[in-house]
C-alpha positions in Angstrom: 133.4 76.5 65.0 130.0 78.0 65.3 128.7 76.1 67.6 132.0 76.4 69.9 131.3 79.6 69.7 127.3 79.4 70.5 128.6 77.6 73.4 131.2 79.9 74.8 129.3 82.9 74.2 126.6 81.1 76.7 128.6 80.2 78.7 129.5 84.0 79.3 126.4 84.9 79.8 125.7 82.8 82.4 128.9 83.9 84.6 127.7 87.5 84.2 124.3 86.6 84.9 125.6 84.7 88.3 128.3 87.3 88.8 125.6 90.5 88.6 123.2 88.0 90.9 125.6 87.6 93.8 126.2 91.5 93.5 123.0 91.9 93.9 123.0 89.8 96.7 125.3 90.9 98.2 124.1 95.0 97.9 120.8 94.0 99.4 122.6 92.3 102.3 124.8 95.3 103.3 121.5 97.5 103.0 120.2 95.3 105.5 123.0 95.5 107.9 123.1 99.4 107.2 119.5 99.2 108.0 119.9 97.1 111.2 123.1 99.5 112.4 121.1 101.9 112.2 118.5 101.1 114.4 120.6 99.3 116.5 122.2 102.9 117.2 119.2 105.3 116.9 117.2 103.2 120.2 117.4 104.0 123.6 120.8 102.5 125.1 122.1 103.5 128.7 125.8 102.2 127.8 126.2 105.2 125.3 123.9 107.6 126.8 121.2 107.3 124.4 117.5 108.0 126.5 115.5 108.6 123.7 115.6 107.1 120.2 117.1 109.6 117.9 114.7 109.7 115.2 116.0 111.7 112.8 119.1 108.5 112.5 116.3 106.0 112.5 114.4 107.7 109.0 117.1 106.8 107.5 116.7 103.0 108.4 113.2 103.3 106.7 113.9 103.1 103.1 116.9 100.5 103.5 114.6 98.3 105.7 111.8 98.7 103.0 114.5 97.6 100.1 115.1 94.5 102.5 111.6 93.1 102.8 111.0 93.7 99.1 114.6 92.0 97.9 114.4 88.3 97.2 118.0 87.7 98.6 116.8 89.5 102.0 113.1 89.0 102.7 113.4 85.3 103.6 115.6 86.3 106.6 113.6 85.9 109.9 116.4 89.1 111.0 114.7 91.3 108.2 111.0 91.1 109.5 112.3 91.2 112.9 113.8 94.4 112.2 111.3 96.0 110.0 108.9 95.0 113.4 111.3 96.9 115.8 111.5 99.7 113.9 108.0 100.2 113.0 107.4 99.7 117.0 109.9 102.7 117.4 107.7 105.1 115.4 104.5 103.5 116.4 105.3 104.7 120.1 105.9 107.8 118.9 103.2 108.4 117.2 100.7 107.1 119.4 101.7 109.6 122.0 101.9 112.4 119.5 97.8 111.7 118.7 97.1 111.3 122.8 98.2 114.8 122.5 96.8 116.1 119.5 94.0 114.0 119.8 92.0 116.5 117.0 95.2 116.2 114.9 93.5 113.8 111.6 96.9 113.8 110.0 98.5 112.7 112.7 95.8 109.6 113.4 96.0 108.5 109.6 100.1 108.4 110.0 99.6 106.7 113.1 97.3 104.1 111.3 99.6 103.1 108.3 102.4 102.6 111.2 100.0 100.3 113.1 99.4 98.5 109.2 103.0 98.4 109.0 104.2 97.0 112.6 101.2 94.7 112.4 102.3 92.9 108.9 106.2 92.9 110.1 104.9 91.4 112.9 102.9 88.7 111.3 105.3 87.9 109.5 108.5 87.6 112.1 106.1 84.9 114.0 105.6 83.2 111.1 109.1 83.1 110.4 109.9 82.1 114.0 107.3 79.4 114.0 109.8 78.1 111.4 112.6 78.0 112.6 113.8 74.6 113.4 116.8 75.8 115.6 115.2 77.7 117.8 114.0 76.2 121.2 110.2 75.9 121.5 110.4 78.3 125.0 112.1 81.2 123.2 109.5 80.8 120.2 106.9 80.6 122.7 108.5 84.2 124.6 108.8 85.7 120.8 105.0 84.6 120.1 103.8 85.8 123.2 106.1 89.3 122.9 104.7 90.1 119.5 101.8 89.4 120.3 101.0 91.8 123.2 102.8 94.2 120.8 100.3 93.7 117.7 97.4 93.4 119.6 96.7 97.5 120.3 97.1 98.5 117.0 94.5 96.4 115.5 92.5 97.4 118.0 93.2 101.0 116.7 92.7 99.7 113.0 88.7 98.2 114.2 88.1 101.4 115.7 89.5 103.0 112.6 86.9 101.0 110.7 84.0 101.5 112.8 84.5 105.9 112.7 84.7 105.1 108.5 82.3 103.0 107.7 79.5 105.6 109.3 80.6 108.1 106.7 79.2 109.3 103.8 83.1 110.1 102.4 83.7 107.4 99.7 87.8 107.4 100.3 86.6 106.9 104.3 84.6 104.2 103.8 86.9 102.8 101.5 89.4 102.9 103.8 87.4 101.6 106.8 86.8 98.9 104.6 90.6 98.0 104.5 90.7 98.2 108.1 88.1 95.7 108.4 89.6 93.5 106.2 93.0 94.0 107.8 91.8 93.1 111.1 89.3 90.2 110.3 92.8 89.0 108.7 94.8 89.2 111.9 92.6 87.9 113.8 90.9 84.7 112.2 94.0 84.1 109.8 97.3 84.6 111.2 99.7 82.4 113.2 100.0 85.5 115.4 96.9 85.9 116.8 95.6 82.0 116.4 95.9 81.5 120.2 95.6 85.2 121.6 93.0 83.9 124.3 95.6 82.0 125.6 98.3 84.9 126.2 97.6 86.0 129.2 97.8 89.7 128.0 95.2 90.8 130.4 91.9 89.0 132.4 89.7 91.0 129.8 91.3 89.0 126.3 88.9 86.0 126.7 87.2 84.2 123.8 83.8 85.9 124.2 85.8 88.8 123.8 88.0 87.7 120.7 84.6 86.9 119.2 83.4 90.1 119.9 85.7 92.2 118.4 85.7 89.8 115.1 81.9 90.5 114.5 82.0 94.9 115.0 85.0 93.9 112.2 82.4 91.9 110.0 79.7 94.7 110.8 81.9 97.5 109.8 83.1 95.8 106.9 79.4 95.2 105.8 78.3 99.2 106.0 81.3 100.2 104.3 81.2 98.1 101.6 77.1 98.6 101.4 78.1 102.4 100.9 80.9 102.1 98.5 79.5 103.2 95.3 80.5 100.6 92.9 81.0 97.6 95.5 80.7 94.3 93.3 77.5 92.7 94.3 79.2 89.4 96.0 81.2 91.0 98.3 78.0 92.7 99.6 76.7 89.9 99.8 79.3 87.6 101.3 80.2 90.3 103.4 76.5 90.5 105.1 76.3 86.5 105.0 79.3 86.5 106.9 76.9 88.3 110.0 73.9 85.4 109.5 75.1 82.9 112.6 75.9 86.3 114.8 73.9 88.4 116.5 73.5 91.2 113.6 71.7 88.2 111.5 68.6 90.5 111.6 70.6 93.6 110.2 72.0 91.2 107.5 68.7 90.4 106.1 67.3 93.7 106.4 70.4 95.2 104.9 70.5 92.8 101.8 66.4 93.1 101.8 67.0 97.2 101.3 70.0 96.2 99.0 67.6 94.9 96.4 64.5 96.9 97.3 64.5 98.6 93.5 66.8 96.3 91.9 65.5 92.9 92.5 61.8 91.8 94.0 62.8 88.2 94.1 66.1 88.5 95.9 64.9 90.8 98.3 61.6 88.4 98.9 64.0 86.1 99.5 65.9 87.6 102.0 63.1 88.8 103.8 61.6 85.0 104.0 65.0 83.7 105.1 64.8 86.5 108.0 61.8 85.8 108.9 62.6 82.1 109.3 65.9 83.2 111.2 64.6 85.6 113.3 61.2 83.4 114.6 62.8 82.5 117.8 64.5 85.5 118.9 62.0 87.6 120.7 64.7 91.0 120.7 63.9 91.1 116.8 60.0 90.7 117.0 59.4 93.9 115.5 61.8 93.5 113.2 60.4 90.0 111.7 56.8 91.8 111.6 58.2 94.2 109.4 60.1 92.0 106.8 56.6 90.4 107.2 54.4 92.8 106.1 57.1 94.2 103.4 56.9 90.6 102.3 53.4 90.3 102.2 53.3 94.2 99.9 55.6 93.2 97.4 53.5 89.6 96.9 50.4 91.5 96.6 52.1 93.7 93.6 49.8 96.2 93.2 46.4 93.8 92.7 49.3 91.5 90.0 49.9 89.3 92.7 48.6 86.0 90.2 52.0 84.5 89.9 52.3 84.9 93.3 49.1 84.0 94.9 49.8 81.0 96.9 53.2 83.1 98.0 50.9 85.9 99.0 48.3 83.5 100.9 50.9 82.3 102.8 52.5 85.5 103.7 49.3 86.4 105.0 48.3 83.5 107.0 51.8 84.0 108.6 50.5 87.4 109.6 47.6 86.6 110.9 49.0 83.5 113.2 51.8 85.1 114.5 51.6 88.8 114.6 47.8 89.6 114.8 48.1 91.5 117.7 50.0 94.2 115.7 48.3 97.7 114.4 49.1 96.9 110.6 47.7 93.4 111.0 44.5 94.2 109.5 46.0 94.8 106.2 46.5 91.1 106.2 42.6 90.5 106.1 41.8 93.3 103.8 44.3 91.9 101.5 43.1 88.3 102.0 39.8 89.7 101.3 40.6 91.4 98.2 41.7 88.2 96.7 38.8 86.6 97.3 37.0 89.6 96.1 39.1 89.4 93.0 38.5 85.8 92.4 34.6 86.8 92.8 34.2 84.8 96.0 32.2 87.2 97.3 31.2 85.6 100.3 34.7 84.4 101.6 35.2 88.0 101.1 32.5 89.4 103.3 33.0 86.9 105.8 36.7 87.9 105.8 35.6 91.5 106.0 33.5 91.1 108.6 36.1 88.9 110.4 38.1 91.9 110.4 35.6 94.4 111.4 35.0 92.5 114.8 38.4 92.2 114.9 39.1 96.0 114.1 36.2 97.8 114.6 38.1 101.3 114.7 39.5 100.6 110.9 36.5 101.9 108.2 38.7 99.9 105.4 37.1 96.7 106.6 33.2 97.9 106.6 33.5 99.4 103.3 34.4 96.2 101.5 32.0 94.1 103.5 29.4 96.6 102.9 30.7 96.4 98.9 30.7 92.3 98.7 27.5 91.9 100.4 26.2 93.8 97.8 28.5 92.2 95.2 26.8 89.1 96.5 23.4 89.9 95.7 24.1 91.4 92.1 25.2 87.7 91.6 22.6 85.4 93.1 19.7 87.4 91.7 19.1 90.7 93.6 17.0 88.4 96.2 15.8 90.7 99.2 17.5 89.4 101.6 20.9 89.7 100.0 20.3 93.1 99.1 18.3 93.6 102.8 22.1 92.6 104.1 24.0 95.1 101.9 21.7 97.9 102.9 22.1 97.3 106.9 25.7 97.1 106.3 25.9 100.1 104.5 23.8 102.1 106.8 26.3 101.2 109.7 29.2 102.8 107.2 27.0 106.0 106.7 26.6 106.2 111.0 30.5 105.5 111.1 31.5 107.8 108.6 28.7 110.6 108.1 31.1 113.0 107.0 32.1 111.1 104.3 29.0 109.9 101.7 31.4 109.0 99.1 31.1 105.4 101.0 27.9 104.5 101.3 25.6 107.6 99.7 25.0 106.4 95.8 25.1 102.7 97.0 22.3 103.2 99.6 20.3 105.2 96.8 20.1 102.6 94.5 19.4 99.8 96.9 16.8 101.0 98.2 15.8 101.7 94.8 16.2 98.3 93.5 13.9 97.4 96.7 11.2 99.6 95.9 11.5 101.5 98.9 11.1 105.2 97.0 11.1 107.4 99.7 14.2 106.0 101.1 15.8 106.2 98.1 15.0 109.7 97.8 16.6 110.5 101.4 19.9 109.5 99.1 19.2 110.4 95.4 21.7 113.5 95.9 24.5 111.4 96.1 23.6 109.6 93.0 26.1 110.3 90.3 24.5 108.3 87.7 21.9 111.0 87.5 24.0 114.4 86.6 
């Protein structure tokens, strides 16, 4: 008896589970016809007089039509996203001409941009629905695909444009939103049925693939700003998002970007980045000056300070790299000071003066590169045995520092005092003793 009754009592429950579904089913269906009648009697129809769409009918289509697409029993009828489309188009129309108007108006161009969101999706997803359908005739799809698609193709435009004003902001809800543009459009255009052959349309002469191309890197560009600005942006989808511009033409602001990106949180990553530019960018000439500089930024975060020794063949390589390809530019000598100061470093004093005085031939306006060959000649004598002509060498190069730089003794005053001391030329010496700071 129990169990007749475990089973009956089921058995209930399963009628008015099925009986409350097919209610249900049957409520979201009539909103969707409510939601259709209206629309179908709010638009524009000569036969009952009707020149312009009544809209205060059609708001009341809005919520019905918004219960369809969200019902299971209603939002896997190609007649609900057809309808959601045709009504968003209504509004969309009206709004566009409301900010053509009002063109200052910013809460009228935000309410015009969530209807472009909205009669884009419905749109998507009609075609996609149409694509589908296996008893409609390949010519009609074809007219639908083609309709729709002149019809979604202005307000992404307005949705890119929408992205590009945001993501030069320094408003975090802006840039947050030009994000979602971005993303919106970069959708549309690379993933949907919709737009997958929009060269082909025939919308206008000016909707070629170039074009189409065009218009998807701005989106990856505006995309990458915003979401570099976002406070709190996960690292990835900085990344990714500037990776995604590496094979356009923006590959130079992508490295320079993601170089700054890590600047002060990451030396390695941004070294990287700057090496991988400077490989990408070697045969475009348009970014010369922007190669030199990842470069030379390279070449100063190598050097470290002077604690460049896990580094050093890094370094020596950044430098050569300067000096083979970009010695004709101004900063270029720092790339043979710094050469020289390793070698100066590693007590090759000789390599050092001959790189010094490569440089001063080389740059004979920049004092940088007499003072040190002045200092490692005379580093060279103090370490083969104060012979004469080592320390004879020092003091001629350190006399042409002094007529360079009178002004400025700190250079070559003291060092001139004691070599001419430490050749027993006294008198010399004496010329020089006042710049001797060993002696007060």
């Amino acid at each position: 008896m129990v169990g007749f009754f475990l089973i009956t009592s089921a058995y209930a429950q399963d009628k008015a589970a099925l009986k409350a579904q097919k209610e249900a089913e049957k409520a979201a269906k009539a909103t969707f016809k409510k939601a259709r009648s209206i629309y179908e009697t709010s638009i524009p129809n000569p036969e009952f007089g009707r020149k312009e769409t009544d809209f205060e009918k059609l708001s009341g289509a809005l919520p019905l039509i918004e219960s369809a697409i969200q019902s299971e029993f209603t939002n896997k009828d190609i007649d609900t996203w057809k309808t959601a489309a045709e009504i968003q188009q209504e509004y969309y129309k009206k709004e566009e001409a409301e900010v053509k108007a009002d063109p200052d108006n910013e809460e009228k161009k935000s309410q015009l941009l969530e209807t472009a969101q909205k009669l884009i999706n419905y749109s998507l997803k009609y075609d996609e629905f149409v694509e589908r359908d296996a008893k409609m005739k390949p010519e009609e799809k074809s007219q639908i695909h083609q309709k729709y698609q002149a019809i979604a193709i202005n307000p992404a435009l307005q949705l890119l444009q929408a992205a590009q004003n945001a993501s030069n902001s320094d408003n975090q809800a802006e840039l947050k939103t030009g994000a979602k543009y971005a993303e919106s459009f970069l959708n549309i255009l690379e993933k949907s049925n919709l737009m997958k052959d929009l060269e082909k349309s025939g919308l206008t002469k000016d909707i070629t693939p170039e074009k189409i191309n065009e218009w998807i890197t701005y989106a990856k560009v505006f995309r990458a700003q915003s979401y570099y600005n976002i406070e709190g942006t996960p690292e990835e989808a900085v990344i990714s998002a500037y990776e995604a511009l590496m094979t356009t033409k923006y590959k130079g602001l992508a490295y320079q970007s993601l170089s700054n990106y890590y600047r002060e949180k990451d030396k390695v990553k941004q070294n990287k980045y700057l090496k991988d530019g400077i490989e990408a960018l070697k045969d475009d000439p348009e970014q010369k000056d922007l190669r030199t500089n990842f470069a030379f930024i390279l070449m100063q975060n190598l050097y470290n300070g002077g604690d460049y020794s896990d580094n050093k063949e890094s370094l020596k390589s950044a430098i050569q790299l300067i000096k083979n390809e970009f010695s004709d530019d101004e900063n270029a000598v720092n790339a043979y000071l710094m050469e020289g100061q390793i070698a100066f470093d590693e007590k090759n004093y000789k390599v050092a003066k001959d790189i010094y005085t490569t440089a001063k031939e080389k740059y004979p306006d920049e004092t940088r590169c007499l003072v040190m060959a002045a200092r490692s000649a005379w580093m060279i004598a103090q370490t083969n045995g104060s012979k004469k002509p080592d320390l004879e060498e020092a003091i001629k190069l350190f006399k042409e520092l002094e007529a360079q730089t009178p002004s400025e003794p700190e250079y070559w005053g003291e060092s001139l005092y004691i070599l001419y001391n430490n050749t027993q030329q006294t008198a010399l010496a004496n010329q020089y003793k006042k710049y001797y700071k060993g002696g007060k």
